[in-house]
N, C-alpha and C positions, 0 to 999 in steps of 0.2 A: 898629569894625565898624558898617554902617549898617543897621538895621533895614527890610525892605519895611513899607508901612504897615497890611499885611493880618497880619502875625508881632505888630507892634508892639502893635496894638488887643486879639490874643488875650492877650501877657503883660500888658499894662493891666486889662485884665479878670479875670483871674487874680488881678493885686494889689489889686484895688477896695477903697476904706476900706470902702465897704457892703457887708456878706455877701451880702448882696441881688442885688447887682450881677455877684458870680462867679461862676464855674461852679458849678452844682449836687454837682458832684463830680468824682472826680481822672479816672476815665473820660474820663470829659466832656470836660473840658481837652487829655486825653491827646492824644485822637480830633482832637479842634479843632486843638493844634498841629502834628499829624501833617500833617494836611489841609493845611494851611498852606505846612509846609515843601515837600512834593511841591510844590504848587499855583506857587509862587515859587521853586522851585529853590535853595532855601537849602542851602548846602553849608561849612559851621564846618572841615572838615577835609580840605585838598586829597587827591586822587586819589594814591596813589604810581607807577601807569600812566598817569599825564598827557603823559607825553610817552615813553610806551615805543615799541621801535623791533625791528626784525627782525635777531636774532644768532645766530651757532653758540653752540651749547654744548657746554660744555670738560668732558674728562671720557675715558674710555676709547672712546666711540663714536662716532664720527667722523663719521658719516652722520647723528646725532641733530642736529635741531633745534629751536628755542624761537622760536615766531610771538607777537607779539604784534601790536596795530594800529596802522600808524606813522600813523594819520590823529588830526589833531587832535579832542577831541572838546568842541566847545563846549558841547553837550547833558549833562543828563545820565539815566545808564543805571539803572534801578531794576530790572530782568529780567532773569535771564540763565539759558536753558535749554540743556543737552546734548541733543543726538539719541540717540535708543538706540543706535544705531551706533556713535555718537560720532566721527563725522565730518565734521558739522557742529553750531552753535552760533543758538540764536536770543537773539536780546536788542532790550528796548524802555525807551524814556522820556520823555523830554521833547517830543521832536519828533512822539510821539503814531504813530510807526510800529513793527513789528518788521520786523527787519531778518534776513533769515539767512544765513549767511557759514559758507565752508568754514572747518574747523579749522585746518587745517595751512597755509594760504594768506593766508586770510581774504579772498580771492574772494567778493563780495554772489551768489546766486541767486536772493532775490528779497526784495519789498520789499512790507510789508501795509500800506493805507492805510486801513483800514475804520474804524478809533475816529476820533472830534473829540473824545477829554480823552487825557491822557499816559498811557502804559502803568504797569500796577500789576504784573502777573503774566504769567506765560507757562510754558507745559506741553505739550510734545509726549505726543503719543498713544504707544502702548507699541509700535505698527508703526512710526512715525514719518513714517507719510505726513500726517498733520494735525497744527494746534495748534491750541490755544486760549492766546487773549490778554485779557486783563481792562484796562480802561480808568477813568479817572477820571472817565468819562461812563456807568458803574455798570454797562457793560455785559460781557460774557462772546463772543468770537465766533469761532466755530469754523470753520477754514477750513484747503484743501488746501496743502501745501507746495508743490509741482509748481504755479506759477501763481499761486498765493496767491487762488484763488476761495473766497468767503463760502459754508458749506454749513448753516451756524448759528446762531442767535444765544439767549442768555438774556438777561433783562433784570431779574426780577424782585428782585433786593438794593437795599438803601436807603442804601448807604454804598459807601464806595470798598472794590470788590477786596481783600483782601488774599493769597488763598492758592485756587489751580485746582488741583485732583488727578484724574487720572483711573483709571478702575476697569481692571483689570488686561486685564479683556475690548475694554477699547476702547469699548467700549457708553454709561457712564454719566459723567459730571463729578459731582465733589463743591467745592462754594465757600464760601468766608463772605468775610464784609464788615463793614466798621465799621456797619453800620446798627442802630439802635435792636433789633431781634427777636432779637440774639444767636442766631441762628439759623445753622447747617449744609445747605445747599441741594444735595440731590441732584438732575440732573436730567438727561435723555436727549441724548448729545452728536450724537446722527442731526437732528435737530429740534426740538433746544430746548424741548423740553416739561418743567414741572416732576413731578419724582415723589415726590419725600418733604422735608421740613423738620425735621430735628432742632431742638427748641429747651429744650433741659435745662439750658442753660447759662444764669448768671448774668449774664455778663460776656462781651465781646466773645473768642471763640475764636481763637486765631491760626495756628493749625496744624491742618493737618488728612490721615489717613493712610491707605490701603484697606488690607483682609487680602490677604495674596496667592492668596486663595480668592474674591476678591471679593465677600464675603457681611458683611463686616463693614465698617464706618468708628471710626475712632478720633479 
């Protein structure tokens, strides 16, 4: 296996004779080779839909079938959201688009180009007329499905996306990010305005959950 030289210099780093010279700590490192792996598309364990294709499925119902995407995919996918409906699928990665594609077909309906880093996250709104997509150019940008027009954007995290929820109303996004503030960023999905900062946590948060009263986050 051939190391890019951007993975290579992090685990060199990592092993440095001088303590001096490594990461400050396992976080640290964590974050760094996370960063890494997205950033160079390092992928240690092939796809087992690398080469899935469109078949019936066997079984008592006869009219059932199993879509998967017969298009090769050089890219790879790090997002993949349901629509409320669930009738369509959104998903992003490397090529730095979302793409959204009917379920049952997988017919494109349209195609968002708004980020210049690769997709980290993706979250349809609870109508499912909007998404937000988080990028590895730190930003947040909330935009209609119908056309795929910009209506949004956040900007304020200092690390890559990890995790977009939205509030049950449709009204608010909740984010965190690898960025130093270990911080939960609530903030207004109409205009991007920030509204509150959870920062209680020690360490980078990776999940994040509303009450279904909207009044809480977890």
């Amino acid at each position: 296996l051939t190391l890019p030289a951007t993975l290579e210099a992090v685990v060199l780093r990592a092993l440095a004779k001088d303590p001096h010279e490594r990461f400050a700590s396992v976080k640290e490192f964590a974050e760094a080779l996370e960063r890494v792996c997205i950033e160079e598309q390092v992928t240690l364990i092939p796809s087992p839909f690398e080469n899935a294709t469109y078949r019936p499925a066997t079984g008592s119902h006869e009219h059932e079938h199993v879509y998967s995407t017969d298009r090769t995919l050089s890219d790879s996918i790090y997002a993949v959201a349901w629509s409320p409906d669930r009738h369509a699928i959104a998903s992003g990665g490397s090529e730095r688009t979302v793409q959204v594609w009917q379920a049952t077909t997988g017919a494109g309906t349209v195609t968002y180009r708004g980020h210049v880093g690769r997709i980290t996250a993706v979250a349809w709104s609870p109508d499912g007329k909007r998404i937000a997509s988080a990028s590895l150019d730190k930003s947040i940008q909330v935009w209609q499905v119908a056309g795929g027009k910009k209506l949004a954007s956040y900007g304020s995290h200092q690390g890559m996306v990890y995790v977009v929820a939205w509030s049950p109303d449709g009204r608010l996004l909740a984010s965190i990010s690898s960025g130093p503030d270990n911080a939960v960023h609530i903030w207004n999905a109409a205009d991007g305005q920030h509204v509150y900062s959870y920062r209680g946590h020690s360490y980078t948060p990776r999940a994040v959950s509303w009450s279904p009263c909207g009044r809480y986050v977890a």
